[in-house]
LUMZA-639438 format. One record per residue (C-alpha): residue number from 1; x, y, z. Coordinates in nm, 2 decimals, padded with zeros to 4 digits. Example, Ala and Ser with C-alpha at 12.3 -4.5 7.8 and 13.67 -1.06 7.14 Angstrom:
n:east:north:up
1:01.23:-00.45:00.78;
2:01.37:-00.11:00.71;
END
This chain:
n:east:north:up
1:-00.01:00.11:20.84;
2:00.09:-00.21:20.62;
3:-00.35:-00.27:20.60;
4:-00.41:00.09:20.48;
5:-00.13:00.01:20.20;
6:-00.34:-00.27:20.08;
7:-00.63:-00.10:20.10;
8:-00.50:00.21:19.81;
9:-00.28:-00.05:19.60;
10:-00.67:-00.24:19.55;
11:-00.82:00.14:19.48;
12:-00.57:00.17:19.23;
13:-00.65:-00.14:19.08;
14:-01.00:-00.10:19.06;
15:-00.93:00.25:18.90;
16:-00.71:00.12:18.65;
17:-00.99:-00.15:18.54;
18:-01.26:00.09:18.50;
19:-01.12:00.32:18.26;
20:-01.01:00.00:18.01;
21:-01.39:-00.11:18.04;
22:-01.47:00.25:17.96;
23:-01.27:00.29:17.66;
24:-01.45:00.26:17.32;
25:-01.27:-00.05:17.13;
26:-01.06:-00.02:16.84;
27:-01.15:-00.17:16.50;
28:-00.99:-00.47:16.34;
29:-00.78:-00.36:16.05;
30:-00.69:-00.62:15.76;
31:-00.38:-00.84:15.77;
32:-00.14:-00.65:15.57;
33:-00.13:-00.81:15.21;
34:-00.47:-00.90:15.25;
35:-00.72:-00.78:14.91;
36:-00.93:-00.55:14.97;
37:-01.32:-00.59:14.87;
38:-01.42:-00.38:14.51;
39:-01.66:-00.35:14.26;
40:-01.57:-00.47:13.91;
41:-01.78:-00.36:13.66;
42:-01.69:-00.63:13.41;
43:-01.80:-00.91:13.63;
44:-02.06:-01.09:13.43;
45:-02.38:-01.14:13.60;
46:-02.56:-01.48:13.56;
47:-02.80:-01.48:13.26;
48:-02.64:-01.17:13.09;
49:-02.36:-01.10:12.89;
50:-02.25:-00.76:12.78;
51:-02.08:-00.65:12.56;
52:-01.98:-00.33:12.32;
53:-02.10:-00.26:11.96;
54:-02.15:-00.07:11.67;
55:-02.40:00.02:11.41;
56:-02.34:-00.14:11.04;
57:-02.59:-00.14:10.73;
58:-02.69:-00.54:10.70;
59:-02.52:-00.54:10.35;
60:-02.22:-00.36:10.25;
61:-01.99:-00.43:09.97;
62:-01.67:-00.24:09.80;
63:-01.65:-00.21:09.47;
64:-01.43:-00.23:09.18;
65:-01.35:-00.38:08.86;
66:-01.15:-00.68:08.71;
67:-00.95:-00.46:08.47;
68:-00.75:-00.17:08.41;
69:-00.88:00.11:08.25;
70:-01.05:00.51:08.24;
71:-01.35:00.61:08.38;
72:-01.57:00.70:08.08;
73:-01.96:00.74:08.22;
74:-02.03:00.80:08.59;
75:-02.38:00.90:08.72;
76:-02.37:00.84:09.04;
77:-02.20:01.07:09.34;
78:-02.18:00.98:09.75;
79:-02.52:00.99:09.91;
80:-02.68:00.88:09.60;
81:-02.96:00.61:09.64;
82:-02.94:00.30:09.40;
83:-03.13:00.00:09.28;
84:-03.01:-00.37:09.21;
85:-02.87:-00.35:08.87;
86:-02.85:00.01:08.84;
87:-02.52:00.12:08.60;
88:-02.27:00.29:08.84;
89:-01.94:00.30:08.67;
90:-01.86:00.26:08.25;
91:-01.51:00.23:08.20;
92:-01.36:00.33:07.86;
93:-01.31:00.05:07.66;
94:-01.31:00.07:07.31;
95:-01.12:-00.21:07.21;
96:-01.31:-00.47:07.38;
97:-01.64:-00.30:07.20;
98:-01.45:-00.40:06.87;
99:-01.39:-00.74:07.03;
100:-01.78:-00.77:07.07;
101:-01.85:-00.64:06.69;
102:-01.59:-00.90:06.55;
103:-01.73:-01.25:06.73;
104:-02.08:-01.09:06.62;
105:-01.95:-01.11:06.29;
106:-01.78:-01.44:06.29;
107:-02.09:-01.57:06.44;
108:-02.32:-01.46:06.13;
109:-02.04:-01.61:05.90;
110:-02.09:-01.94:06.03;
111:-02.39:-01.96:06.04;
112:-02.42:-01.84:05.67;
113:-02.20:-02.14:05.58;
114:-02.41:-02.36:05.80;
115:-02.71:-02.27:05.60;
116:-02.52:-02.34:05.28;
117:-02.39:-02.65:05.32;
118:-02.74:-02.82:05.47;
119:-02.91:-02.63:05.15;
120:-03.06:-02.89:04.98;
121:-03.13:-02.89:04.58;
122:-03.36:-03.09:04.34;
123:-03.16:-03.33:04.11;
124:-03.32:-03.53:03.82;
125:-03.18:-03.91:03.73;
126:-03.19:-04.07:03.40;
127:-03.46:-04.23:03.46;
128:-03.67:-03.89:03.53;
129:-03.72:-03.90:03.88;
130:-03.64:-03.60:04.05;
131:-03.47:-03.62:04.45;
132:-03.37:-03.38:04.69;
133:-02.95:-03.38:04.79;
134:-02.76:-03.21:05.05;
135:-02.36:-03.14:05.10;
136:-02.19:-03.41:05.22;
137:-02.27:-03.47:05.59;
138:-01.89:-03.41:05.74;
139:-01.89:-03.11:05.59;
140:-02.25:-03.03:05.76;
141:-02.11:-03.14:06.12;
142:-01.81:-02.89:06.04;
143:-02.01:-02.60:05.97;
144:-02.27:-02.67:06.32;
145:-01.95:-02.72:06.52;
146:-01.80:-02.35:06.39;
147:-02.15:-02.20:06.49;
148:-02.10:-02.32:06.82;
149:-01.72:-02.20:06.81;
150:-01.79:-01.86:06.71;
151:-02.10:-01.86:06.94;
152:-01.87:-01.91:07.28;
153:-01.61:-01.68:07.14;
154:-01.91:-01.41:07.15;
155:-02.03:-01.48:07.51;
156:-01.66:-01.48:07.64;
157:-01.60:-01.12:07.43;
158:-01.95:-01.03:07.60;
159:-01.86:-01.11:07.94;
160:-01.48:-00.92:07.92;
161:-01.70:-00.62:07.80;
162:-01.93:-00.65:08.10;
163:-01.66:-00.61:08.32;
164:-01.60:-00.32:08.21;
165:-01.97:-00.18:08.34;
166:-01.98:-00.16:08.72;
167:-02.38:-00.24:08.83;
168:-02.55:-00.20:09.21;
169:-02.51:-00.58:09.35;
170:-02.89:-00.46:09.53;
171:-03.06:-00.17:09.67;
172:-02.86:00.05:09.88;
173:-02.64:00.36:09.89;
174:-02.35:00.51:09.78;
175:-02.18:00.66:10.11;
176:-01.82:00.66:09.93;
177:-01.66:00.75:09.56;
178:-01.32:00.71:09.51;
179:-01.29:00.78:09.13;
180:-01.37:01.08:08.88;
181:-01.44:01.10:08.53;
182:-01.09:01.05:08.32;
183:-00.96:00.86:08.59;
184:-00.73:00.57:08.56;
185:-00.86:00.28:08.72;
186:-00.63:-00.01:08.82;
187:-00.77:-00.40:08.86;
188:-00.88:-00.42:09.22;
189:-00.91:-00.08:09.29;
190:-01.23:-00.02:09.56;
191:-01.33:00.26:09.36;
192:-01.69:00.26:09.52;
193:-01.87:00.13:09.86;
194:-02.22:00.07:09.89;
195:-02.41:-00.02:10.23;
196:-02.80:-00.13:10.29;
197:-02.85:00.18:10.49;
198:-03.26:00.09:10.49;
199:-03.16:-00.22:10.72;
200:-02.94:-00.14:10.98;
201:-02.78:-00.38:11.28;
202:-02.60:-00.40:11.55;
203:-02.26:-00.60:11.59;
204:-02.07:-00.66:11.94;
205:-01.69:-00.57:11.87;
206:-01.54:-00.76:12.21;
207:-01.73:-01.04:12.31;
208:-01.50:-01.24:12.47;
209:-01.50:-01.64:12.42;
210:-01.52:-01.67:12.76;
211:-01.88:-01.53:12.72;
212:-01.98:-01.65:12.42;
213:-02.12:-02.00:12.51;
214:-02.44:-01.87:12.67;
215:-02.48:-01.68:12.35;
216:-02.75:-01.86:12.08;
217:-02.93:-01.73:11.78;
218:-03.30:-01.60:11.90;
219:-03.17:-01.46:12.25;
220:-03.35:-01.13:12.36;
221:-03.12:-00.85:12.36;
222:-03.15:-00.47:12.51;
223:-02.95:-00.22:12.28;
224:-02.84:00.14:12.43;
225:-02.72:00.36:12.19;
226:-02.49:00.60:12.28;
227:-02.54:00.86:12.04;
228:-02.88:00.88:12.10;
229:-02.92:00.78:12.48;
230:-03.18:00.56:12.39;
231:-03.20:00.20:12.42;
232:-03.37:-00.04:12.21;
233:-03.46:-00.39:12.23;
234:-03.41:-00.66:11.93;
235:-03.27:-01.06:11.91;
236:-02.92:-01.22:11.80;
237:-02.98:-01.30:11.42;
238:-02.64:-01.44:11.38;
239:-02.29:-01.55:11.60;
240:-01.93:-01.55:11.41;
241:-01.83:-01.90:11.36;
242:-01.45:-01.82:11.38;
243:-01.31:-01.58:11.69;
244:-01.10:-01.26:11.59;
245:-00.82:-01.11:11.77;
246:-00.90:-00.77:11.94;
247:-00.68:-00.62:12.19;
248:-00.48:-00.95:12.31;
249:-00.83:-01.15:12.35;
250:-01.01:-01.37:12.12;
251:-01.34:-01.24:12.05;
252:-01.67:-01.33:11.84;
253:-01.87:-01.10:11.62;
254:-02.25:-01.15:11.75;
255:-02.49:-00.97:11.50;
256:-02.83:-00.82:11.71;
257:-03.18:-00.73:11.43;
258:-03.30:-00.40:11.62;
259:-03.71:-00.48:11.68;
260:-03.79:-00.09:11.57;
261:-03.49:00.08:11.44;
262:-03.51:00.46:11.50;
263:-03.48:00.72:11.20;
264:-03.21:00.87:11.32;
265:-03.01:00.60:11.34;
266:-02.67:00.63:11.20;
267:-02.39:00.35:11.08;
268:-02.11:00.37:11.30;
269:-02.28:00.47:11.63;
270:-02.15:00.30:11.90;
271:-02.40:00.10:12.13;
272:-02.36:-00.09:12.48;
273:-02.51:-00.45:12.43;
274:-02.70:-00.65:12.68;
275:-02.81:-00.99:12.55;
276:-03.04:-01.20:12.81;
277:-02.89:-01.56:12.81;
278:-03.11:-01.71:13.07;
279:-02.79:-01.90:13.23;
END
């Protein structure tokens, strides 16, 4: 009886030991607390730096004059195509017209009396020889000097006058006017913008520093324009020598020449920037 006992209890057992060797076995979970493995898209990868950007004209200047004053003349409208020196803007400035007319006339003066007192004349001594004479020489050196006087005061009364004319600083267009005919226009006032829409380039907008050490002039650089889901392929022409504060990080303006610039291409598309850094 007590051997037959034994004999179940080590069935049992046995039983009991081949289910657990059956059962599949449960998976390891992470230690509570522990990170978990992701994917961060802003890693940098070694060699590249990327980076986002923006389409700006190589040149582009605002406008305005140095003094206060109405529009008079004004040719020109948004969109319109310019060349270097080009009148844009006249400003109505009578007076300093008059300013212009009176050193012209000062200048003629004294140069009239100049003239004068170097004339020289023929004068006959007792004993019948005849010599030339001129006015005495202090008063020659008085009359150059007021030609020279009257001669700055017409370049400066030249130059004010000038500012009143506002001229293309180079070849580009006018893509904004801020200023009509009869207009008052204060000193300072950006009354136009121009941009060098025939040479366009790309500029990162938040390159961090943290990237911007592998980052050297003549670096190959892939462009993908938004926009125009196309990408494009040109170099870095030029790197910010002082950092700029964008959204709590200190960043540096990297300026990318596009190889073949399409026609389409617009300033103030946004672009996705990879620039091949080989480190």
């Amino acid at each position: 009886m007590k051997q037959s006992r034994w004999i179940n209890l080590a069935a049992g057992v046995i039983l009991i030991l081949g289910l657990a060797g059956c059962t599949s076995p449960t998976p390891a979970t992470a230690p509570t607390g522990a990170p978990s493995a992701s994917v961060n898209s802003n890693l940098s990868v070694p060699g590249v730096v990327t980076a986002s950007a923006v389409v700006v004209p190589a040149r582009m200047s605002q406008l305005g004059f140095l003094l206060s004053a109405t529009v008079g003349k004004m040719d020109i409208k948004e969109g319109d195509g310019v060349k270097a020196g080009q009148t844009l803007v006249v400003l109505n400035t009578p007076e300093l017209s008059l300013s212009v007319d009176a050193a012209q006339a000062a200048v003629r003066s004294a140069t009239a009396r100049a003239i004068i007192r170097s004339y020289q004349h023929k004068e006959t001594l007792d004993d019948g020889r005849e010599i030339w004479l001129s006015g005495p020489p202090e008063l020659r050196r008085i009359a150059n000097i007021q030609v020279l006087q009257t001669q700055a005061a017409l370049e400066i009364a030249q130059a004010i006058l000038a500012q009143g004319t506002l001229v293309a600083p180079y070849d580009g267009t006018i893509v904004s006017l801020n200023i009509a005919p009869g207009q008052l226009v204060q000193a300072g006032q950006v009354v136009a913008v121009i941009g060098d829409l025939d040479h366009l380039q790309i500029e990162t907008t938040d390159l961090s520093e943290r990237n911007i050490a592998g980052v050297q002039t003549g670096q190959n650089a892939t462009v993908h324009i938004k926009a125009l889901d196309q990408d494009l392929t040109g170099k870095v022409v030029a790197i910010a020598p002082r950092a700029e504060k964008h959204n709590a990080d200190w960043v540096y303006k990297v300026t990318i020449e596009l190889d073949k610039p399409p026609q389409n291409l617009l300033w103030g598309m946004s672009a996705d920037v990879t620039i091949q850094t080989g480190k």
